[in-house]
Residue frames as a rotation matrix with the C-alpha (Angstrom) as fourth column:
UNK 1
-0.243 0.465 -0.851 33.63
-0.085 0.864 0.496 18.96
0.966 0.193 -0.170 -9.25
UNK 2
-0.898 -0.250 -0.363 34.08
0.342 0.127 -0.931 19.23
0.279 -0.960 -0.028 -5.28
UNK 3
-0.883 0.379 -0.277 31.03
-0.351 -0.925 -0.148 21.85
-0.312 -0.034 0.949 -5.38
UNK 4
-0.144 0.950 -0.276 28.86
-0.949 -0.054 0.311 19.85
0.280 0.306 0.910 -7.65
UNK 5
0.004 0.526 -0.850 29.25
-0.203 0.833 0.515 16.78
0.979 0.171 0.110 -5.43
UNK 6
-0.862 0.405 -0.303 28.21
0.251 -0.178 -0.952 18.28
-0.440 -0.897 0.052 -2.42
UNK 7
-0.415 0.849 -0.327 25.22
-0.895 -0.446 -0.023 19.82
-0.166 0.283 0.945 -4.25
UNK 8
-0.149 0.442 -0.884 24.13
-0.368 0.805 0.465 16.54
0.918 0.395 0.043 -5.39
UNK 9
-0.688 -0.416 -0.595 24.82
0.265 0.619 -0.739 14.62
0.676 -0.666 -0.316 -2.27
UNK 10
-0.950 0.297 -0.094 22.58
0.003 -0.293 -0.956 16.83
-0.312 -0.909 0.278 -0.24
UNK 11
-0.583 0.690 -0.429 20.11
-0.806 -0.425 0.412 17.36
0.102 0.586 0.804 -2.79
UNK 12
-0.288 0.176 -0.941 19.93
-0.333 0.903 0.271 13.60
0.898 0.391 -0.202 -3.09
UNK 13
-0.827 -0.182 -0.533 20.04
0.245 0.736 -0.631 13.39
0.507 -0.653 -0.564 0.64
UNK 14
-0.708 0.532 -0.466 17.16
0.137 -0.543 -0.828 16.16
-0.693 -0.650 0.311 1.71
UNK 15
-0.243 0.767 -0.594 14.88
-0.782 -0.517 -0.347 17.05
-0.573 0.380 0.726 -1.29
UNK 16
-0.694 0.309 -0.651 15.00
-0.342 0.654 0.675 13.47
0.634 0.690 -0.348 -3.30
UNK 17
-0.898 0.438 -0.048 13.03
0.365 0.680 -0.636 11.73
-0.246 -0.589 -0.770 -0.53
UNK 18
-0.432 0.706 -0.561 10.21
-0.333 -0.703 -0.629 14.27
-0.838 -0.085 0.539 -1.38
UNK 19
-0.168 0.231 -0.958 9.92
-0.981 0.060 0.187 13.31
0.100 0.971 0.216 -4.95
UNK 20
-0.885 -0.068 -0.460 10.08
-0.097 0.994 0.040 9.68
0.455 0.080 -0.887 -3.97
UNK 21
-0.768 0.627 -0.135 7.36
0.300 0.165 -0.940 10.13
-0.567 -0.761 -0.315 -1.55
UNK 22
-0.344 0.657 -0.671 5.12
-0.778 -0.599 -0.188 11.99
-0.526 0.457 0.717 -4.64
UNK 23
-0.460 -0.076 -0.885 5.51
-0.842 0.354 0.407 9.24
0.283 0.932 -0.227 -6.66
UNK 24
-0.908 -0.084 -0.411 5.10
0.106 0.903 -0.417 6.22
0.406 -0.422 -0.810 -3.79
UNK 25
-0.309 0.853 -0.421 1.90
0.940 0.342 0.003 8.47
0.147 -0.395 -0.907 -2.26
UNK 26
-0.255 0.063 0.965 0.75
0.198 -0.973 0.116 11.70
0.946 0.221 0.236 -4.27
UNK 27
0.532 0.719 0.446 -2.34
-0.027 -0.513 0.858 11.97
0.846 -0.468 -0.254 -1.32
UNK 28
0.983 0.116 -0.144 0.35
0.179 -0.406 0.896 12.05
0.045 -0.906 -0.420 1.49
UNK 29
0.579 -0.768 0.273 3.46
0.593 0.167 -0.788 12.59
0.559 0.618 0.552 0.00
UNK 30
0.433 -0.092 0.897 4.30
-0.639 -0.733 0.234 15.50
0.635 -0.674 -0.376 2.67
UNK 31
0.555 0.027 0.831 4.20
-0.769 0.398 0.500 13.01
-0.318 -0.917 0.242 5.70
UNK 32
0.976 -0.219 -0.004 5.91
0.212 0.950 -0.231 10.36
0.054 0.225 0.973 3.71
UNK 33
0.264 -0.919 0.294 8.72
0.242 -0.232 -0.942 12.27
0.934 0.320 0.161 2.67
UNK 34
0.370 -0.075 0.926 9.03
-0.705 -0.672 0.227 13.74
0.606 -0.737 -0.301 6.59
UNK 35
0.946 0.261 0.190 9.26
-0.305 0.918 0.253 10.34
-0.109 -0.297 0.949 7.12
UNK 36
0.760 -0.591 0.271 11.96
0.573 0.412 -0.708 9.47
0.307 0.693 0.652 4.73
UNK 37
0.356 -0.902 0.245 13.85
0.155 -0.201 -0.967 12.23
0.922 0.382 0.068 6.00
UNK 38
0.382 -0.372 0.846 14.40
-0.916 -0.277 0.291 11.29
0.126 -0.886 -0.447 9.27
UNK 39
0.918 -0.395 -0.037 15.82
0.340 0.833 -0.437 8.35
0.203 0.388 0.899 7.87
UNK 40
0.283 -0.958 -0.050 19.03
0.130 0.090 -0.987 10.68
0.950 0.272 0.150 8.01
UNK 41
0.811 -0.074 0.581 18.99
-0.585 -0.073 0.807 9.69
-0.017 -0.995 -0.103 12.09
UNK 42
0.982 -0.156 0.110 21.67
0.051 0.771 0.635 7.28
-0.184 -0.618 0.764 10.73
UNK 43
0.575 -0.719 0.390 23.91
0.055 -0.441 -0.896 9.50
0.816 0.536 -0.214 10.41
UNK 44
0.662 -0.244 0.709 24.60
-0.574 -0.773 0.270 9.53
0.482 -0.586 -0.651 13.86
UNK 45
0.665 -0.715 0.215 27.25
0.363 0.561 0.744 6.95
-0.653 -0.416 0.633 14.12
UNK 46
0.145 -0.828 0.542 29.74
0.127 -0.527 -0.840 9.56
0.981 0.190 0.029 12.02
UNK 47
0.728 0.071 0.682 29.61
-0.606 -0.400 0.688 10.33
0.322 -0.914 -0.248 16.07
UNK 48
0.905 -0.027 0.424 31.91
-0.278 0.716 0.640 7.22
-0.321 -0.697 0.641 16.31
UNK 49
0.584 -0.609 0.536 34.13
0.705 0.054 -0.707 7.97
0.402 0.791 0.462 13.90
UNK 50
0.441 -0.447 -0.778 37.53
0.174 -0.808 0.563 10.10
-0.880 -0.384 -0.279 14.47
UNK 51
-0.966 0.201 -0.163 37.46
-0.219 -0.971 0.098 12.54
-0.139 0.131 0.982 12.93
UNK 52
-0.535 0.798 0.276 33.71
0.267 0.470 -0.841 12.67
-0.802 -0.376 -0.465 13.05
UNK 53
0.962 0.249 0.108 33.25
0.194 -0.351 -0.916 14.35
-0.191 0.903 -0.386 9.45
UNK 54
-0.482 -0.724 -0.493 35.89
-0.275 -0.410 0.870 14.05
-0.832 0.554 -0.001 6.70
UNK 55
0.277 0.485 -0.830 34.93
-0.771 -0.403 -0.493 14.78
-0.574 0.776 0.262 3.60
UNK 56
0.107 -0.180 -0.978 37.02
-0.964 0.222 -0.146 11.89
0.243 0.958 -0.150 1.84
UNK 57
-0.697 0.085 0.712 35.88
-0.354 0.823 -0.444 9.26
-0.624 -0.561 -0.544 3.82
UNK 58
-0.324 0.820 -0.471 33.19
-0.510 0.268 0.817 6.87
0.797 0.505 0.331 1.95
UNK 59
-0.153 0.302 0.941 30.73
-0.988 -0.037 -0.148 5.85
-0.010 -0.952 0.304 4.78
UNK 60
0.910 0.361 -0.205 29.29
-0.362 0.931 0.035 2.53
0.204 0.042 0.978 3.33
UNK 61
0.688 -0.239 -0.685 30.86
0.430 0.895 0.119 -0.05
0.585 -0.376 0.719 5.39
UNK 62
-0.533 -0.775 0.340 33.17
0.046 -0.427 -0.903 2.48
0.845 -0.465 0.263 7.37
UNK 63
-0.533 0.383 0.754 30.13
-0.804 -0.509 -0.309 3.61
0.265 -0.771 0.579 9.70
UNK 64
-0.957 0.027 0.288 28.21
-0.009 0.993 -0.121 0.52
-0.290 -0.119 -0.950 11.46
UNK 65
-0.442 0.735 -0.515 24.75
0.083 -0.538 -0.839 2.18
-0.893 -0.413 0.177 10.08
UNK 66
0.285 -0.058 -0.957 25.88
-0.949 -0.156 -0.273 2.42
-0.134 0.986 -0.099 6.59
UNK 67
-0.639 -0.756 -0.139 27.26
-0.757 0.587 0.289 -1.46
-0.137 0.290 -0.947 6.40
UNK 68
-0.478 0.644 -0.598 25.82
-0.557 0.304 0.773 -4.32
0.679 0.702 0.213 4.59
UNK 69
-0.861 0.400 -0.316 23.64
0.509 0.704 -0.495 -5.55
0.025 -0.587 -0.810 7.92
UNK 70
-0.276 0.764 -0.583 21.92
-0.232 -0.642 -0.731 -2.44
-0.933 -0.066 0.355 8.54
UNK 71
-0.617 0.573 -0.539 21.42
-0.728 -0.676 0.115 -2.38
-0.299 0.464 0.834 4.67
UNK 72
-0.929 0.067 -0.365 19.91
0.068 0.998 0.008 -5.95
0.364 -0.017 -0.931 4.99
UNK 73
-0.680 0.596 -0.428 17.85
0.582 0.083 -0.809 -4.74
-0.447 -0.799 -0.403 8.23
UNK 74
-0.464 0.326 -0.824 16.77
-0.389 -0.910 -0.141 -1.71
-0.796 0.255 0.549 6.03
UNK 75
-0.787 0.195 -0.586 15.87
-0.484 0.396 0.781 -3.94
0.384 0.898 -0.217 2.59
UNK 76
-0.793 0.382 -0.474 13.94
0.513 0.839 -0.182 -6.26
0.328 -0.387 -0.862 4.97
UNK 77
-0.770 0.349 -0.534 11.78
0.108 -0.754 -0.648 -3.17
-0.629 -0.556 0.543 6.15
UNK 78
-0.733 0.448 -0.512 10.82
-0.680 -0.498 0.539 -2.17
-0.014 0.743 0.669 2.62
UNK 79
-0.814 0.339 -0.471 8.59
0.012 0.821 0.571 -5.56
0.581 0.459 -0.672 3.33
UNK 80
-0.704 0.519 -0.485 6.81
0.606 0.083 -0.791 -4.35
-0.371 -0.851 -0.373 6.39
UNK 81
0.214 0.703 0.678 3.58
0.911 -0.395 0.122 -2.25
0.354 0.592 -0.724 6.04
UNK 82
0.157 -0.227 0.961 3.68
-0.061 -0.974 -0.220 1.87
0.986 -0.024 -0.167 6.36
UNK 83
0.786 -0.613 -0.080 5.33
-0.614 -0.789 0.010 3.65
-0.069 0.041 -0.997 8.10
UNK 84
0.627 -0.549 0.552 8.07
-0.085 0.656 0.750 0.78
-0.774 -0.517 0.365 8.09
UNK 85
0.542 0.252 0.801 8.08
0.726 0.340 -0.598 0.61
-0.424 0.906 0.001 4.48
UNK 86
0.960 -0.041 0.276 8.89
-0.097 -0.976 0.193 4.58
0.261 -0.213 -0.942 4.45
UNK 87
0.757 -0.580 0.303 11.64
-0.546 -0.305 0.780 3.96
-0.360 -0.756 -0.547 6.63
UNK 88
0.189 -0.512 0.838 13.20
0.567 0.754 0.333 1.13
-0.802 0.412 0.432 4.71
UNK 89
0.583 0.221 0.782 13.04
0.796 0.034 -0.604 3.04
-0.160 0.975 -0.156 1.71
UNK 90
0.874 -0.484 -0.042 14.74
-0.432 -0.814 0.389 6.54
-0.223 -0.322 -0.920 3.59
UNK 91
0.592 -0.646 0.482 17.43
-0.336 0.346 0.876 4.16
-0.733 -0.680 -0.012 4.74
UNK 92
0.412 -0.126 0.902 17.81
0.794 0.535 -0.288 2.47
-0.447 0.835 0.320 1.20
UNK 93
0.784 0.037 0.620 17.99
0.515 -0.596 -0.616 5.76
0.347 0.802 -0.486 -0.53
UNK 94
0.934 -0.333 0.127 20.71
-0.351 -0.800 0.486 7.14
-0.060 -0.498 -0.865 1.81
UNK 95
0.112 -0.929 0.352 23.06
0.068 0.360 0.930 4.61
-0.991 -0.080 0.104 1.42
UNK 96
0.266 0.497 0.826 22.27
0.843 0.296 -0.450 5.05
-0.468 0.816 -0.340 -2.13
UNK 97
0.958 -0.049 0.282 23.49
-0.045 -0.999 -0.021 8.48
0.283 0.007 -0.959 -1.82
UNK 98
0.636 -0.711 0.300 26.10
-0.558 -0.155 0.815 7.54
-0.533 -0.686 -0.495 0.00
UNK 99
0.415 -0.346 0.841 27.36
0.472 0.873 0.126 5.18
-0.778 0.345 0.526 -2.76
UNK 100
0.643 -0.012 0.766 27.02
0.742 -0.238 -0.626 7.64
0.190 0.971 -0.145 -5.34
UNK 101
0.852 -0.510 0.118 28.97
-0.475 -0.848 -0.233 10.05
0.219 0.143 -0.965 -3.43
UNK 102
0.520 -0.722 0.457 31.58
0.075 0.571 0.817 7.31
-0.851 -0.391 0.351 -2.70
UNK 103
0.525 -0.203 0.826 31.60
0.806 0.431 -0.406 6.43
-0.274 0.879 0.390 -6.52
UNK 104
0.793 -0.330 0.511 32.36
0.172 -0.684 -0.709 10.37
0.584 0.651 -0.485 -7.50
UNK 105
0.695 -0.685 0.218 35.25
-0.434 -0.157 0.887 10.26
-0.573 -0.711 -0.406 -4.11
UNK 106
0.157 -0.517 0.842 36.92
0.541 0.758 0.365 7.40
-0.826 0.398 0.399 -6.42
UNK 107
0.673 -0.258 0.693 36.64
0.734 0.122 -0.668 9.68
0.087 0.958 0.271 -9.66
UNK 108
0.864 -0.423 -0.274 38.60
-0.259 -0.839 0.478 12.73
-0.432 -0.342 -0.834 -7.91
């Protein structure tokens, strides 16, 4: 299981944003999704964390990026026009990711 929820996790974290972006904007779906994935810039408060990567950590609410202000500050985005929108939606889908790999930490 350890194997197929890292595969997921990354999948979910690098190649879903693509498919969202096809669906949200076929005719630039490229530039959206490039968008979306530099959404994962908020990863960089694991930088604040000691150890700065452990695997059985669950970020949401551990990291100050991943907790329920940012995902406030992020929801509130999804209201602005493009490229904001984009960015809300990265941000949304990562903690989203990050939930789902929390959820499968909890079924170990």
């Amino acid at each position: 299981m350890d194997l197929f929820s890292h595969l997921l996790h990354y999948s979910l974290h690098f190649v879903f944003p693509f498919f969202l972006a096809r669906w949200i904007n076929p005719s630039e779906w490229r530039k959206v999704g490039l968008v979306m994935l530099g959404t994962m810039i908020i990863d960089v408060d694991h930088l604040l964390a000691n150890p700065i990567f452990d695997p059985h950590r669950c970020s949401l609410g551990f990291h100050p990026l991943h907790g329920w202000i940012a995902a406030g500050l992020y929801l509130t985005l999804c209201f602005f026009p493009r490229p904001w929108l984009w960015i809300g939606l990265g941000c949304i889908c990562h903690l989203l990711t990050d939930g789902i790999n929390c959820w499968m930490l909890h079924l170990e």
